[in-house]
C-alpha positions as CSV (number, residue, x, y, z in Angstrom):
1,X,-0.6,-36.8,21.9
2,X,2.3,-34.5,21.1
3,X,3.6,-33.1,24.8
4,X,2.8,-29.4,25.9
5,X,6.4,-28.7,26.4
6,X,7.4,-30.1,22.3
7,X,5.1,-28.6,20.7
8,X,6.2,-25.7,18.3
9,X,4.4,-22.6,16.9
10,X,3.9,-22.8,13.0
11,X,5.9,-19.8,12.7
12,X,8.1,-21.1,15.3
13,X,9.9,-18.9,18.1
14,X,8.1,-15.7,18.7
15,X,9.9,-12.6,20.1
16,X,8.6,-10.0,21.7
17,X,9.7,-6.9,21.8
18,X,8.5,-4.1,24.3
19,X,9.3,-0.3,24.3
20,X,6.8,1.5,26.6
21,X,3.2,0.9,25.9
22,X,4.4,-0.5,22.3
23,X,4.3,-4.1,21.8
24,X,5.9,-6.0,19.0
25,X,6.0,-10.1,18.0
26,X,8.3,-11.0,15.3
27,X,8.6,-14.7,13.8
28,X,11.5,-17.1,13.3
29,X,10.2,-18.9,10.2
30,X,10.0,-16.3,7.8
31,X,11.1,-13.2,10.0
32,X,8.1,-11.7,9.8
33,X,5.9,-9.3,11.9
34,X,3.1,-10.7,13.4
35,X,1.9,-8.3,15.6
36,X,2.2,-4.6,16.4
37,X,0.7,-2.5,18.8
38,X,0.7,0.9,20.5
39,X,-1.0,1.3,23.5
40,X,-5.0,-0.6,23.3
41,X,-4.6,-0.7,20.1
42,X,-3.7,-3.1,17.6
43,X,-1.9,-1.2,14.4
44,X,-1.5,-4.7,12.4
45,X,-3.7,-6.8,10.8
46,X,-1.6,-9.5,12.1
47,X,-2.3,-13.6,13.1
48,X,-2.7,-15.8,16.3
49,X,-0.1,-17.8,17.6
50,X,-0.9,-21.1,16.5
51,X,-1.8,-20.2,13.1
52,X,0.3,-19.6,10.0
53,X,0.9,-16.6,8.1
54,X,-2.6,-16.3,5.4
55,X,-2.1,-13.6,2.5
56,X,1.1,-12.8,3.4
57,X,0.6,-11.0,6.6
58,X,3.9,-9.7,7.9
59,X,6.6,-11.7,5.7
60,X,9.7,-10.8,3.9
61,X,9.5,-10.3,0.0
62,X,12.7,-11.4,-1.2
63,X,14.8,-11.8,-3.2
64,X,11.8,-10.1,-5.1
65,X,8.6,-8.5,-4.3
66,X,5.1,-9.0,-6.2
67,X,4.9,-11.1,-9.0
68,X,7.6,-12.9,-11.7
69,X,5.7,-13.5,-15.3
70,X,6.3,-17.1,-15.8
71,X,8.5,-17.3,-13.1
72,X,11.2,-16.7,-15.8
73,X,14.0,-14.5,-16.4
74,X,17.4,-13.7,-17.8
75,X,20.2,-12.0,-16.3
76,X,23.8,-11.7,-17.3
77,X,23.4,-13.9,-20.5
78,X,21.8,-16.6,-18.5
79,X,17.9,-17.9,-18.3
80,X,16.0,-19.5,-15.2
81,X,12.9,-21.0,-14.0
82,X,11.4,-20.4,-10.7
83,X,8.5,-22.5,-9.5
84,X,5.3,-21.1,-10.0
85,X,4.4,-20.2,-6.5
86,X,1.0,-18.2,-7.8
87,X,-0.2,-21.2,-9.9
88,X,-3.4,-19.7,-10.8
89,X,-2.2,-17.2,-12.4
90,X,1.6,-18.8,-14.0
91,X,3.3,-16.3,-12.0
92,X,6.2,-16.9,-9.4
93,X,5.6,-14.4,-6.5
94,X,7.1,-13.2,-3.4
95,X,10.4,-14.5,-3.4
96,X,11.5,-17.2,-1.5
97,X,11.9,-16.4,2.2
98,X,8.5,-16.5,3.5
99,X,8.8,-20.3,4.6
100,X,12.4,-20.5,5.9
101,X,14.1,-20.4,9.2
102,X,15.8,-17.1,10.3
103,X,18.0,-17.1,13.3
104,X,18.0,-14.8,16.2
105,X,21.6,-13.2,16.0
106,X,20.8,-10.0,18.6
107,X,18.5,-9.8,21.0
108,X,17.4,-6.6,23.6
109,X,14.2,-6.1,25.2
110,X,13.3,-3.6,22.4
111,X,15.4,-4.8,19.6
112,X,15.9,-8.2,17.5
113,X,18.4,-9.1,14.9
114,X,18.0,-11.8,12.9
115,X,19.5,-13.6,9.5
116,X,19.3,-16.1,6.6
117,X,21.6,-17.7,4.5
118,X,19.6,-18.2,0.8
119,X,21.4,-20.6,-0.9
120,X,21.6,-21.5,-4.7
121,X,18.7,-23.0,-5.7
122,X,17.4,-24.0,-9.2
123,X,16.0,-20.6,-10.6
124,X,18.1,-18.5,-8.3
125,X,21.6,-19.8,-8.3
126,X,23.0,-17.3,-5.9
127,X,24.2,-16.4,-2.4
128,X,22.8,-13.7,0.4
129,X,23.1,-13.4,3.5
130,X,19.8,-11.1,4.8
131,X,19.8,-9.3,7.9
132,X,16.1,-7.6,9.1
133,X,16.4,-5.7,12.4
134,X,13.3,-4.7,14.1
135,X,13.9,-2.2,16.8
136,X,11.2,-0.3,18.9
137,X,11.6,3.5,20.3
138,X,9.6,6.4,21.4
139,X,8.6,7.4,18.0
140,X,7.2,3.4,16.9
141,X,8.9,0.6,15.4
142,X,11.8,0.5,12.7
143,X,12.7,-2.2,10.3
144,X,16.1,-2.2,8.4
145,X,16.5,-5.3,5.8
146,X,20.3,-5.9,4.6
147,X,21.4,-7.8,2.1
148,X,24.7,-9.5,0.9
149,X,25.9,-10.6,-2.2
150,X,28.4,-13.8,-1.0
151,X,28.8,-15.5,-4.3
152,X,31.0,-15.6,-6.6
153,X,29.0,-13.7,-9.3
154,X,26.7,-10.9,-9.6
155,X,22.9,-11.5,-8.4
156,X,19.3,-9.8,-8.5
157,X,18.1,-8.4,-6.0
158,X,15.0,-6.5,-5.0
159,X,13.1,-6.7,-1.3
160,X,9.6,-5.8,-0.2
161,X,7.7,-6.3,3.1
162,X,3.8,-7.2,3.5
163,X,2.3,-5.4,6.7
164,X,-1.6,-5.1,6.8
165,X,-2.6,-2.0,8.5
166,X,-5.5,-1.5,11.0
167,X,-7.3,1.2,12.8
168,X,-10.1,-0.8,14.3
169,X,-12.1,0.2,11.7
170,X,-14.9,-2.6,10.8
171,X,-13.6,-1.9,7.6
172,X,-10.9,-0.1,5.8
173,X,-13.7,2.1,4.2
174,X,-14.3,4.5,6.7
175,X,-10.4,4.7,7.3
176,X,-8.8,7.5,6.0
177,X,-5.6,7.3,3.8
178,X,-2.7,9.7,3.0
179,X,-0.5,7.7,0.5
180,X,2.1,9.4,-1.4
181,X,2.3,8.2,-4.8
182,X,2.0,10.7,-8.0
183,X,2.3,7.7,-10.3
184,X,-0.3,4.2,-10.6
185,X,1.2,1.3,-12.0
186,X,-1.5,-0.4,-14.4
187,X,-2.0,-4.3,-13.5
188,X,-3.7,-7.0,-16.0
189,X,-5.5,-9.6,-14.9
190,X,-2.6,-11.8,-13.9
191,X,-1.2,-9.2,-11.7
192,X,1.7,-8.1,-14.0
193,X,2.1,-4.1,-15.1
194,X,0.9,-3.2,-18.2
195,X,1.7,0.6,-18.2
196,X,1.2,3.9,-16.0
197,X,-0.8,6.7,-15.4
198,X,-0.7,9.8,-13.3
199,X,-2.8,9.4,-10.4
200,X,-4.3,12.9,-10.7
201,X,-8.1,12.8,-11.2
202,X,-8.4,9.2,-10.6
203,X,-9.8,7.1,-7.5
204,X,-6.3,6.0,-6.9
205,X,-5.7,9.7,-5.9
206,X,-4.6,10.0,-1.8
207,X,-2.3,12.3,-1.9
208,X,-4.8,14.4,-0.1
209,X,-6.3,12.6,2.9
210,X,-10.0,11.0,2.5
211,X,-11.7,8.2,2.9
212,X,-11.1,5.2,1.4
213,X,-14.9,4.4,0.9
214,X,-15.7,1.9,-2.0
215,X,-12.5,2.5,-4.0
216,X,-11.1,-0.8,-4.5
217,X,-6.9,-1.0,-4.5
218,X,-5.0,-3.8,-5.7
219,X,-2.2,-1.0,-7.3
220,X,1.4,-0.3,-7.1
221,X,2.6,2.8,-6.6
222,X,5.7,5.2,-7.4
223,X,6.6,8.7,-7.5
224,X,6.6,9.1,-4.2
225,X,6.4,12.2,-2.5
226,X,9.1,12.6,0.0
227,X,9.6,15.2,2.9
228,X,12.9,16.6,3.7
229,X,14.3,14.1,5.9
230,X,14.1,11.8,2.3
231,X,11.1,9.6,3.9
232,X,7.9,8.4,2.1
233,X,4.6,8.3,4.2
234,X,1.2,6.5,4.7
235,X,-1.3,7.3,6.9
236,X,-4.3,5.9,7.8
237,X,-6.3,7.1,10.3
238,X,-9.3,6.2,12.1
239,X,-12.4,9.0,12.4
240,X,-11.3,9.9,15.7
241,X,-8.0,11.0,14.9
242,X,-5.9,8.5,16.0
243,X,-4.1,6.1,13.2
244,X,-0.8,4.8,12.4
245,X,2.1,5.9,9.5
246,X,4.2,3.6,7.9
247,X,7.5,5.3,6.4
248,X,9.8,4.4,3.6
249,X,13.2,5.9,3.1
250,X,14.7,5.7,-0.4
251,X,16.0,2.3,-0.9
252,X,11.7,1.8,-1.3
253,X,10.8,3.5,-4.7
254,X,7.5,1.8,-4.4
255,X,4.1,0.9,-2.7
256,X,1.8,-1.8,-3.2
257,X,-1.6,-0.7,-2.0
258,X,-3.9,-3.8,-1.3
259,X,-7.3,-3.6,0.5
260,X,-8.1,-7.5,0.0
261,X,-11.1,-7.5,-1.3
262,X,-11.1,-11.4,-3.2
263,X,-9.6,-12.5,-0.1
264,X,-11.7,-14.6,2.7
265,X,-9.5,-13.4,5.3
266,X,-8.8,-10.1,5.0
267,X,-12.0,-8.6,2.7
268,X,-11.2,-5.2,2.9
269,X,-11.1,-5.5,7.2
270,X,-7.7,-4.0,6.9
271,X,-5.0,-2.4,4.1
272,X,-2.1,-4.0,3.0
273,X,0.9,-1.5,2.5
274,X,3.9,-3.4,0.8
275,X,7.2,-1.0,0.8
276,X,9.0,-2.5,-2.0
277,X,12.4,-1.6,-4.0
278,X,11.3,-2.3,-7.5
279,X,8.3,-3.1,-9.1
280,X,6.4,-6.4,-10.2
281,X,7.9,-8.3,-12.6
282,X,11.4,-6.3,-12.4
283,X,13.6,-9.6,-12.5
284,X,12.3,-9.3,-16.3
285,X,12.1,-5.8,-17.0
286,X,15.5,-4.9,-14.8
287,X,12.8,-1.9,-13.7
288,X,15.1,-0.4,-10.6
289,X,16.2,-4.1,-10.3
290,X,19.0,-3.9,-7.8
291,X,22.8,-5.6,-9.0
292,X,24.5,-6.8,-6.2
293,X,28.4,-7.6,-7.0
294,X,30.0,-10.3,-4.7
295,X,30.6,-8.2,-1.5
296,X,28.3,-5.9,-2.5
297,X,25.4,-5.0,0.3
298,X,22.0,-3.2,0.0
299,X,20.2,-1.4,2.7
300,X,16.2,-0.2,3.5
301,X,14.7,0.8,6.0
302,X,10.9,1.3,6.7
303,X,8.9,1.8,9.8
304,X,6.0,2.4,11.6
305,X,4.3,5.3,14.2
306,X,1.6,5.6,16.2
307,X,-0.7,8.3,16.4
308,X,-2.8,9.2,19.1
309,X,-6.1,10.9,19.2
């Protein structure tokens, strides 16, 4: 028998973070969110305590988001192999962040600051140092990811996040979802883009708000729509009015709209809304891949606000 006073969380130290009636819980293994809420009610479709993080609920997507054909690329004249991390399908996915330490660095009641080193590894011989800041305030939480190049030569880079969203809904389909994209990316069945379409006249269509009902959404997104202050926004609201926004500036060109429908866990109880800088399978494309120069740094933010009924 392990004593009460040595035994460690999966996702090891949580810290919580208060701002008025909001409450926030982020992670050390990973620096993920695992819970968010405003008030009574919970705004993420997060996990308990003592459990791990299951379909990526919360973590950090770097130094890629989505999914890496093969887990092989070249860049700069030189070709690598990433474990397959989505075996099933021969892809490499998510980056490789979602299972390591992060350190606190800052700490406030309402504000955290923590970083990871990513070493060279085989596939991704390279050096960052990332920086997420989660910070709540009057108007809900905000999350700014920084990223620096300190090798010796150029790297890759993209980031994403992978908040699910909730309303208290039994299911996402009576939710209803503003999402901003004018553009669907086209997926085949290993979860790598094949083309894109306008999303005019499709189901894939929420520019204007309505019910998500039985349309099923495993899609990226781009084209966003953006209001003047340069932001990208998601809403999804419960019948009653009250909901929650999640908000993009523009170092997040795209959205990965997921309502989990093959998954156990999730089955379409909540929507998964994955800010991301490039699309799947840039580290092969170069698709609004990001080049980071030694010294270099790049910078997103997202966020998100509470509504109230």
């Amino acid at each position: 028998m392990i004593p009460t006073a040595a035994r460690v969380a999966p996702t090891g130290e949580q810290v919580e973070l208060v701002h008025g009636d909001q409450r926030a819980v982020v992670v050390e293994v990973g620096g993920g969110l695992r819970a968010y809420a405003a008030g009574q009610r919970e705004l993420l479709d997060g996990y308990d305590v003592d459990a791990m993080s299951t379909s990526g609920r919360g973590q950090l997507l770097i130094p890629w988001p989505n999914r890496l054909q093969d887990g092989r690329y070249e860049f700069d004249g030189r070709r690598h192999q990433l474990a397959l991390s989505e075996p099933e399908h021969g892809n490499a996915i998510h980056g490789l962040v979602r299972w390591t330490r992060w350190f606190v660095r800052e700490r406030e009641a309402d504000r955290v600051l923590l970083e990871h080193v990513l070493h060279p590894q085989p596939g991704y011989p390279f050096s960052l140092t990332v920086e997420v800041e989660y910070a709540l305030a009057a108007d809900g939480l905000s999350v700014r990811t920084t990223a620096t190049n300190i090798g010796v030569d150029a790297c890759p880079y993209g980031a994403g996040v992978h908040p699910y969203l909730t309303v208290g809904t039994p299911s996402v389909d009576a939710a209803i979802l503003t999402s901003p994209g004018a553009t669907v990316i086209r997926s085949d069945d290993r979860g790598l883009p094949v083309g894109t379409d306008p999303v005019e006249r499709t189901p894939f269509d929420f520019r204007r708000a309505r019910a998500i009902a039985a349309t099923t959404l495993d899609h990226a997104f781009t084209d966003l729509e953006r209001g003047d202050d340069g932001l990208a926004r998601v809403e999804l609201r419960h019948p009653d009015g009250s909901g929650v926004v999640l908000w993009v500036d523009e170092g997040y060109r795209y959205l990965m709209l997921f309502t989990g429908d093959p998954l156990p866990d999730v089955g379409r109880r909540s929507l998964a809304v994955e800010p991301m800088t490039c699309p799947p399978n840039a580290f092969r494309t170069g698709e609004s891949l990001v080049r980071l120069e030694p010294g270099e740094t790049h910078t997103a933010r997202w966020g998100l606000t509470p509504r109230r009924a």
